[in-house]
N, C-alpha and C positions, 0 to 999 in steps of 0.2 A: 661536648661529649658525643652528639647525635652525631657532628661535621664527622668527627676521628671515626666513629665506626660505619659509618659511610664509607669514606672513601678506603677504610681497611677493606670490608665487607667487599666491595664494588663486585669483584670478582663470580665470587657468591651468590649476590641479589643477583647476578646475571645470568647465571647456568641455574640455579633453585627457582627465581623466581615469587619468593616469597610474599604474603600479603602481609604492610608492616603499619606500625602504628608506631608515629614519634612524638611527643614532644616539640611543641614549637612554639615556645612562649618568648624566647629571647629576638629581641632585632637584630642584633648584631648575629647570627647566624640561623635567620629565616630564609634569608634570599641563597642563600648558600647549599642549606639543605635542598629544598627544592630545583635545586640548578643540578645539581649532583642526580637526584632523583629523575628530572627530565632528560639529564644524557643517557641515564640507561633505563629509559623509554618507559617510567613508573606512570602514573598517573594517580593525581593526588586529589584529595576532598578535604578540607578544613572542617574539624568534628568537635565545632565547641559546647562545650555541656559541664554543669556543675561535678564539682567531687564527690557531693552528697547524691544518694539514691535512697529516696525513699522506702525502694521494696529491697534493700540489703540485706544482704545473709544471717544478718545477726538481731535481727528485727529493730534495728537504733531508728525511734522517732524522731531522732534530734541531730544535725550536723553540728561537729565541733572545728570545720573551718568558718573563716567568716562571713555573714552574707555578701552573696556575689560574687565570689571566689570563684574562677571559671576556670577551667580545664583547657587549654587551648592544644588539640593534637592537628596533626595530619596522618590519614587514612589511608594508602596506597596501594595499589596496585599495579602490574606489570602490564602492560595493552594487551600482551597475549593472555591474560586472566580474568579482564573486566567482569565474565558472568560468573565466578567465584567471587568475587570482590563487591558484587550485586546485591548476592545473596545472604553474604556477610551482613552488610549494611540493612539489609532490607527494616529492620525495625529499629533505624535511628536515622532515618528520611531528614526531618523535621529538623535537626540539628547541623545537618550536612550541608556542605555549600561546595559546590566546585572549583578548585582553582583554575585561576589564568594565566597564561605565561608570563603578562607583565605585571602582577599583581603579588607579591609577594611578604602581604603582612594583614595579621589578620583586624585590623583595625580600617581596612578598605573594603572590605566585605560586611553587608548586612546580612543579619541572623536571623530572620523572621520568627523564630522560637522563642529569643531570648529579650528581656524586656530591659535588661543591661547592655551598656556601649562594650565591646570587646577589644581588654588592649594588652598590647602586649610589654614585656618591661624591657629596660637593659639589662643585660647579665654580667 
């Protein structure tokens, strides 16, 4: 679904510029997203972090996915936006990791945050 509105979007993400947040838990279309992303010059950060938030809106002490259950996104921004994209970020440091060009899955990247291995599935 992320692949299809990428490369609909393209046009869009190109004149707007937007700072975008995906979904990127499947293999078979990790290397993809981000290839599509690097032609139109995004610049991505892998943002993994549980479902659960402690301090949520509703005050629930309790998650009801299951322990360990991880969120795997990418965080993007356009090269002409990085200090928007900065600032965005600025208080989720800890969970962010940089991607690399040749690097495209988030089970080759360590998390120093998280105390779980991070992987991602087939879809």
């Amino acid at each position: 679904m992320e692949v299809d509105a990428l490369r609909g979007g393209k046009k869009l993400l190109v004149e707007c510029k937007p700072i975008l947040q995906l979904k990127n838990e499947c293999v078979s279309t990790s290397k993809e997203i981000q290839d599509i992303l690097l032609e139109i010059n995004y610049i991505c950060n892998w943002h993994v972090h549980s479902y659960f938030n402690e301090n949520n809106y509703a005050g629930l002490n309790q998650s009801f996915f299951p322990e360990g259950t991880l969120a795997i996104d990418l965080v993007c921004a356009h090269a002409e936006n990085r200090r928007t994209y900065d600032l965005v970020m600025e208080d989720t440091k800890e969970s962010v990791v940089e991607t690399e060009a040749h690097k495209h899955f988030a089970e080759e990247y360590t998390f120093p945050s998280l105390d779980v291995p991070v992987q991602q599935t087939e879809c």
